[in-house]
N, C-alpha and C positions, 0 to 999 in steps of 0.2 A: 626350826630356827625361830618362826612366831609361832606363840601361842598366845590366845584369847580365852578366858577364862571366866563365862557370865559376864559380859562386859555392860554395864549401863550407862547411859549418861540423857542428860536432862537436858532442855534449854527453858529455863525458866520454869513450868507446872509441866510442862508438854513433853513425856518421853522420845527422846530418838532411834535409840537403839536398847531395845529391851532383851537384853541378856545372852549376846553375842559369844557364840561359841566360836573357834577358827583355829585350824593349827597349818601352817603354811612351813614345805620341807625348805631347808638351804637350797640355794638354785632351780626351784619353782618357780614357773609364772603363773599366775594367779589373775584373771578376770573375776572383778565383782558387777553385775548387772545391775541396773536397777534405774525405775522412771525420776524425773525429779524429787526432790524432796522424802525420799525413801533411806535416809540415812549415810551411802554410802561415800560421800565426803567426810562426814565426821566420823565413820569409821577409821578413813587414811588419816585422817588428821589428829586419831588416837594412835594411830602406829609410828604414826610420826612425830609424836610429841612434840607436838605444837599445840595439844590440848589435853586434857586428864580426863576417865571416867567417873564418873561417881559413886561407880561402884564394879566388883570385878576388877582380876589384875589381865596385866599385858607380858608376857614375858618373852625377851630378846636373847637367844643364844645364852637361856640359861637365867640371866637375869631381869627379877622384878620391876622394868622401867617407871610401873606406879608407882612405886615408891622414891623414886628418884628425888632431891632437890632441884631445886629452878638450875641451879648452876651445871647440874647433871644433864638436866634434860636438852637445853643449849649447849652440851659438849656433846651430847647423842645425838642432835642432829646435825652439828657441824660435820662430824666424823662419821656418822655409819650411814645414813640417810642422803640418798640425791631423790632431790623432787623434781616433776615434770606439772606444770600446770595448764590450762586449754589456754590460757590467756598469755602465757607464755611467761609474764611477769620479770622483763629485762627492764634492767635499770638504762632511761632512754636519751641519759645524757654522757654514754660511756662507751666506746667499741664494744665491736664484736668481743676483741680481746682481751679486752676488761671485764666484763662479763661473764666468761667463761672463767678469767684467771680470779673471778671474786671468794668461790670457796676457799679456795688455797690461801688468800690473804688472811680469809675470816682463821684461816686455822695456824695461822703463823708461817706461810710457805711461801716459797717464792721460786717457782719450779716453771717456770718460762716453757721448758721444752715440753713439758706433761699438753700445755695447754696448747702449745702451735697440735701436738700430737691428736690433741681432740677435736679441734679446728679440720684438720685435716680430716678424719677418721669419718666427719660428717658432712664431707664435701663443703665445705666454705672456706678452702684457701684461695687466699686472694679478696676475702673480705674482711681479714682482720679490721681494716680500717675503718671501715661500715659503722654505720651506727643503725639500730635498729627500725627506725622510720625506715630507711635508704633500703631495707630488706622487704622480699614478701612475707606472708605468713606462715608458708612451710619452711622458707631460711631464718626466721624467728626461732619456730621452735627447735630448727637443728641448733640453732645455737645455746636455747631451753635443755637440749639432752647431753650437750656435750659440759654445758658447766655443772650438769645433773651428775656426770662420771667423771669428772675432773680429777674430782679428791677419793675417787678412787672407793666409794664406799659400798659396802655388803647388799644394802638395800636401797630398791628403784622404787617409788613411789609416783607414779602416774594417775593424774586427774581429770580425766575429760582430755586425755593429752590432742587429740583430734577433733574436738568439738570447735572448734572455729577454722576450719580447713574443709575445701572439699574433697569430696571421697576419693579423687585419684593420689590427691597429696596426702591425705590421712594413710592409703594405705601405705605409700614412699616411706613417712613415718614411722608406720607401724612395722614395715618390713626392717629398716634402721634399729628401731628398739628389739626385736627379734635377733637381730643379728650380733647386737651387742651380748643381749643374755647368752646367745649361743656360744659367745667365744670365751666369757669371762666367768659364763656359772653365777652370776650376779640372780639377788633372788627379787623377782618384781611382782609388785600387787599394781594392779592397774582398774578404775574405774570406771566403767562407760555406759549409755544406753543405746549399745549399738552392735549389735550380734555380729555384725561381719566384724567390728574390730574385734570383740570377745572374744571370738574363735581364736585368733592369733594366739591365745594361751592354752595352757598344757589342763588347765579345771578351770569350769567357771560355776563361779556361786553367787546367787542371786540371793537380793537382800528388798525386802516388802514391808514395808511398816515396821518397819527397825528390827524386823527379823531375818536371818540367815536361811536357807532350803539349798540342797545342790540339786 
């Protein structure tokens, strides 16, 4: 479903990722390892187009995403892409329900019942109301993975999804995203530097000075 093709990309003189190979099957989960500054954010944040390589393509279910226009790449992540980030990244002046229900605006939708359905799905009914201060930090990021599968799309992109959690909540987390992929075949790449969450996936590939090793 992804492949990676010599993938490069720069930040200024300073290579990131020198020359990234990766083919990841449809409804795979996929752990990528690796210590700080080892690349493997900007790797997610190439599959996720939210950023371009410099060199080397990406290809999605067949198609060239590198080549995309800006207006393409913004319809590819509205539509096929839910992301999970450590930081959880909710907008902090809007419920729970808003929050969750934001993909589906962003996409023209207005499917009320999808969103109570994922509200539920991740244990916070009865917080729709909430806003995100009024939650802890493991009720944050369920609200993080449920507007992540709102709109219902192909691929789970997770970054550090447990890095600001402790490890009993991390794993409640992580057993949630598990359970998601197990029932919908959803394909997830997941980031972390942290072997017990790793394991939770079916391969894990580790990435060291912008390079790839299984």
């Amino acid at each position: 479903m992804i492949r990676l093709d010599n993938v490069v990309k720069y930040y200024g003189d300073q290579p990131v990722l020198k020359g990234i190979n990766l083919e990841v099957r449809q409804g795979e989960f996929v752990s990528v390892m690796g210590s700080s500054g080892s690349g493997k954010s900007t790797l997610l944040n190439l599959i996720g187009g939210m950023d371009r390589p410099d060199r080397g393509t990406i290809t999605v279910s067949g198609e060239d995403i590198t080549g995309y226009r800006d207006e393409e790449l913004t319809r590819y992540r509205r539509t096929r892409i839910g992301f999970v980030f450590q930081f959880f990244n909710l907008l902090p002046n809007i419920t729970v329900f808003e929050n969750v229900a934001m993909p589906l605006l962003l996409n023209g939708r207005d499917d009320e019942d999808s969103v109570t359905k994922y509200i539920e799905r991740t244990g916070l009914k009865g917080k729709e109301e909430k806003y995100p201060y009024q939650l802890s930090g493991g009720e944050q990021q369920r609200v993080a993975i449920a507007r992540a599968l709102v709109h219902d799309p192909a691929i789970i992109l997770a970054d550090e999804p447990t890095g600001s959690l402790d490890s009993e909540t991390g794993r409640d987390i992580m057993d949630l995203i598990l359970r998601f992929m197990e029932e919908t075949e959803r394909t997830i790449i997941l980031v972390t530097h942290e072997l017990y969450i790793a394991e939770y996936a079916q391969r894990i590939v580790r990435i060291r000075d912008g390079m790839l090793t299984e």
